[in-house]
C-alpha positions as CSV (number, residue, x, y, z in Angstrom):
1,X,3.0,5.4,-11.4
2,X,0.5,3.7,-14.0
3,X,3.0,0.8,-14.3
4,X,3.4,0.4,-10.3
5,X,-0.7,0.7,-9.8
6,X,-1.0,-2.2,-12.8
7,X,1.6,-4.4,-11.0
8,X,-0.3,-4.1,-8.1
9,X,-3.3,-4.5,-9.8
10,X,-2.4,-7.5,-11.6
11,X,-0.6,-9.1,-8.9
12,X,-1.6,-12.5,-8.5
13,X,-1.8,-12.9,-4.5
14,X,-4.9,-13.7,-3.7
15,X,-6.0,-17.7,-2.9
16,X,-7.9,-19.9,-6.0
17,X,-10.4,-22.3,-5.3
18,X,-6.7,-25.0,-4.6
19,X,-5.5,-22.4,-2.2
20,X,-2.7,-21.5,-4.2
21,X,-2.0,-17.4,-5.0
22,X,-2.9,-17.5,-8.7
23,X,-6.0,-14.5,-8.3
24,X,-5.4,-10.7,-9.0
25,X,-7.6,-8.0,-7.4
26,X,-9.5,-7.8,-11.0
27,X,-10.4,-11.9,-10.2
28,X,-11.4,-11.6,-6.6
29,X,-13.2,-8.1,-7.6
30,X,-11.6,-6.3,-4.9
31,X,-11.0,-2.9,-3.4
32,X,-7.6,-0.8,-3.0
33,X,-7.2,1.2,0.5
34,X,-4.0,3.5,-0.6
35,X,-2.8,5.8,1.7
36,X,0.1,8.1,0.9
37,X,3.3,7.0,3.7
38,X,6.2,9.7,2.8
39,X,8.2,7.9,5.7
40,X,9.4,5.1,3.3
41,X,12.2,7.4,2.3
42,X,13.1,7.5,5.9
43,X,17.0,7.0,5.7
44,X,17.8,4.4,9.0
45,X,21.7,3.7,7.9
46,X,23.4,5.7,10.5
47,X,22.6,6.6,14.4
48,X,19.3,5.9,15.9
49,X,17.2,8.6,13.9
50,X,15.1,8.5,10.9
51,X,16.8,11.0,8.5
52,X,13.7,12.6,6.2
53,X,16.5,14.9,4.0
54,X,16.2,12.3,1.1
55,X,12.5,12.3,0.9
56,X,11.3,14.2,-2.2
57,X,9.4,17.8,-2.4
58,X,6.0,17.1,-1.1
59,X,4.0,18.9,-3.6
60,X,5.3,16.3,-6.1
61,X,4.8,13.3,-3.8
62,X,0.8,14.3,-4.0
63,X,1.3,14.5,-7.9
64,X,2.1,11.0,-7.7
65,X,0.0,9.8,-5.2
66,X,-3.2,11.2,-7.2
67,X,-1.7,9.4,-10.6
68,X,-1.2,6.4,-8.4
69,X,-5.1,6.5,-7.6
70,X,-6.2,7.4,-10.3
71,X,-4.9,4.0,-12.2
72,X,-6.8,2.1,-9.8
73,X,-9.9,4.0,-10.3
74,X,-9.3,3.9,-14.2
75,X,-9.3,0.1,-14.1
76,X,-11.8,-0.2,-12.3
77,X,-11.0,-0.6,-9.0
78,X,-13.0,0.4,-6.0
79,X,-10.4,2.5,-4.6
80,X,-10.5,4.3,-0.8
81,X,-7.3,7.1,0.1
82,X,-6.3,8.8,3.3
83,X,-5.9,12.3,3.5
84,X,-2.6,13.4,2.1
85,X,0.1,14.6,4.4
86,X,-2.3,13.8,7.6
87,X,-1.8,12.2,10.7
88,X,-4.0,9.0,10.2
89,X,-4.7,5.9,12.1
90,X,-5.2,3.0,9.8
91,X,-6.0,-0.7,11.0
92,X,-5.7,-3.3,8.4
93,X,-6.2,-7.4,8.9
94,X,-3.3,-9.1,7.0
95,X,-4.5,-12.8,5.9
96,X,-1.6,-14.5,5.4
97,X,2.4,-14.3,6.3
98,X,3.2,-12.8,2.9
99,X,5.0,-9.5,2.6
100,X,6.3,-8.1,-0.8
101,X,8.5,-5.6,-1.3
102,X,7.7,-3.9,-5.0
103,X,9.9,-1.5,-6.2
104,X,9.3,1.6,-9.0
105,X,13.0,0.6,-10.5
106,X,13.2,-0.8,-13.9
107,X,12.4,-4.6,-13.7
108,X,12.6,-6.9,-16.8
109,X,9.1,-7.8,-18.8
110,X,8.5,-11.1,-19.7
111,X,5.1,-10.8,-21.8
């Protein structure tokens, strides 16, 4: 989890002074609204249902949620959750028509 929340973290998505995504949430001093979303495991490859049977024990799902925030607050980071296993209704503005797709699997460094 600490890895995932410093990619995030040190993501550089946000616009420079060119207009060019070269700013992390550190630079542009932002804020972090995570809300926990269990549905991702939601398994669409056959019929027209959502299958939930691959989605992990929920009591360690919160383990990593909490870990997940707490790296953002540990940097720094003012950080904002929903309510853990709650209905919630959450309204976000995008700016921009970028979407990433991160991914906990091992990636390669190149420090």
């Amino acid at each position: 989890m600490q890895r995932l929340a410093d990619k995030l973290i040190d993501l550089r998505v946000f616009a420079d002074e060119a207009g060019k995504m070269n700013l992390s949430l550190v630079d542009v001093r932002g804020a972090a609204l995570i809300v926990s979303q269990f549905t991702l495991f939601a398994d669409m490859s056959r019929g027209r249902r959502p299958s939930l049977l691959k989605a992990g024990d929920p009591a360690r799902a919160e383990y990593f949620y909490e870990a997940f925030v707490q790296r953002f607050r540990e940097r720094g980071i003012g950080t904002q959750t929903g309510s853990f296993g709650a209905v919630m209704h959450v309204s976000i503005e995008n700016d921009g028509p970028v979407t990433l797709v991160l991914s906990s699997d091992d990636w390669a460094t190149r420090v």
